[in-house]
C-alpha positions as CSV (number, residue, x, y, z in Angstrom):
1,X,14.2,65.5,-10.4
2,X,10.8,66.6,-9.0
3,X,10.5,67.0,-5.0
4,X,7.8,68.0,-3.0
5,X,7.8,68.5,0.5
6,X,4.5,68.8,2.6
7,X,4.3,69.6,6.1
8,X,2.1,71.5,8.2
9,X,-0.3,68.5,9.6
10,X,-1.0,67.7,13.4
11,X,-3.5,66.9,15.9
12,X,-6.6,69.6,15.8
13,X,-10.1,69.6,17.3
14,X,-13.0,69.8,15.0
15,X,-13.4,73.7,13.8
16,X,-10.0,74.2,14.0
17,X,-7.5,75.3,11.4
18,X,-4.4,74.0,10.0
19,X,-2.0,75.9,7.1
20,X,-0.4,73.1,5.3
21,X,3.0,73.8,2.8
22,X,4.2,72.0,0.0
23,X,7.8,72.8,-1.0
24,X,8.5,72.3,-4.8
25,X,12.3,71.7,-6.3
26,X,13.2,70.7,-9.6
27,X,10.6,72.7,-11.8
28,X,10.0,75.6,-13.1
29,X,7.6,76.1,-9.9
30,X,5.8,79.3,-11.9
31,X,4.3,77.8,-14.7
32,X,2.8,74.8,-13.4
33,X,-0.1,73.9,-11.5
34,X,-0.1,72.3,-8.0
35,X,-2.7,70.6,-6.3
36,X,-3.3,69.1,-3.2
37,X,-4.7,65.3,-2.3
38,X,-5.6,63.7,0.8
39,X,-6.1,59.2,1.5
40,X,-7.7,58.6,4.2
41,X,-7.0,55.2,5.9
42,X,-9.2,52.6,3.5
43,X,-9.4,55.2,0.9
44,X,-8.5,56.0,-2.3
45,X,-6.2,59.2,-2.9
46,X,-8.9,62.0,-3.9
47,X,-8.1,65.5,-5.1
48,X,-9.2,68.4,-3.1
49,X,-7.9,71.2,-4.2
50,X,-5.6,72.5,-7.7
51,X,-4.1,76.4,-8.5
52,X,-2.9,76.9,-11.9
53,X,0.0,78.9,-12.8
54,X,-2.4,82.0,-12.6
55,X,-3.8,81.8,-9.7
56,X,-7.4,80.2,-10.3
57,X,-8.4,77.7,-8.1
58,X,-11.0,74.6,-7.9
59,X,-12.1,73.1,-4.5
60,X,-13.7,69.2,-4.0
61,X,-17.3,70.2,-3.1
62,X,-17.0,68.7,0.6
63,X,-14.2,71.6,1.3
64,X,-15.6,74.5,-0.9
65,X,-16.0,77.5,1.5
66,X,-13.5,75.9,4.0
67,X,-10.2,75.3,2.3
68,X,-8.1,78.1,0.5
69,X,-5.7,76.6,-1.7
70,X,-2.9,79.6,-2.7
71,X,0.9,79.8,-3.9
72,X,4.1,82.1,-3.9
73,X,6.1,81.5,-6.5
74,X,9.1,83.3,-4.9
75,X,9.0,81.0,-2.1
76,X,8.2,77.9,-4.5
77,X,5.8,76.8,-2.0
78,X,2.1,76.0,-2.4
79,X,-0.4,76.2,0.7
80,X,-3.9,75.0,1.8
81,X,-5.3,76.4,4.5
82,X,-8.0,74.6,6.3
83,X,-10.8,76.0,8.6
84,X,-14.0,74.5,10.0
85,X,-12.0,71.1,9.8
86,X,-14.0,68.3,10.9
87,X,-13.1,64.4,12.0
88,X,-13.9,63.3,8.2
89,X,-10.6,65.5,6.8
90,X,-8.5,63.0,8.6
91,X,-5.9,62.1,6.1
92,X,-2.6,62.3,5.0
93,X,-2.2,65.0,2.5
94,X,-0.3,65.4,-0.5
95,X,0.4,67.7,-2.7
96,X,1.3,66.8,-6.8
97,X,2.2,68.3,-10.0
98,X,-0.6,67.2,-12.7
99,X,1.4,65.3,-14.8
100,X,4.6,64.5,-12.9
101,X,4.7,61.0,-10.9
102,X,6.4,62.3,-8.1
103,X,4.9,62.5,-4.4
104,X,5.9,63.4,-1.4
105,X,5.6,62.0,2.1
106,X,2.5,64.0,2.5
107,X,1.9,64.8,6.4
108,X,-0.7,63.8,8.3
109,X,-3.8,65.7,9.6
110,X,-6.2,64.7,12.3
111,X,-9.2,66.3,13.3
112,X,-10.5,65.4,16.8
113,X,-14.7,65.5,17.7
């Protein structure tokens, strides 16, 4: 069974940063991609960020430049760090394996003006 685990989120002034996690169990954490979503109250669920099993990445165009999505498959864990945030990346974020209908509980970020 697929778990994912994201924490990482808090309370930050715009032009902060925040590293978020996402803690993967019951895959073969190596050979898949992970990517990260956020829903921001009203929303839809839109993806933001995705790194393949070989490390290339693709970025939404409102974080390009900001957000730097990366993984250690050691640790089985997936990260997104965000800088520059601003009030509009409130959201709770989530992270997903394409192709697996599993979520987490995603954690929450909120960006202050």
């Amino acid at each position: 069974q697929v778990q994912l685990v994201e924490s990482g989120g808090g309370l930050v002034q715009a032009g902060g940063s925040l590293r978020l996690s996402c803690a993967a169990s019951g895959i073969t954490f190596s050979i898949n991609a992970i990517a990260w979503y956020r829903q921001a109250p009203g929303k839809q669920r839109e993806l933001i960020a995705r790194i393949s099993s070989g490390g290339s990445t693709t970025y939404r165009d409102s974080v390009k430049g900001r957000f730097t999505i990366s993984r250690d498959n050691a640790k089985k864990t997936v990260y997104l760090q965000m800088n520059s945030l601003k009030p509009e990346d409130t959201a709770v974020y989530y992270c997903n394996v394409p192709g697996v209908s599993a979520w987490g509980q995603g954690t929450q970020v909120t960006v202050s003006s």
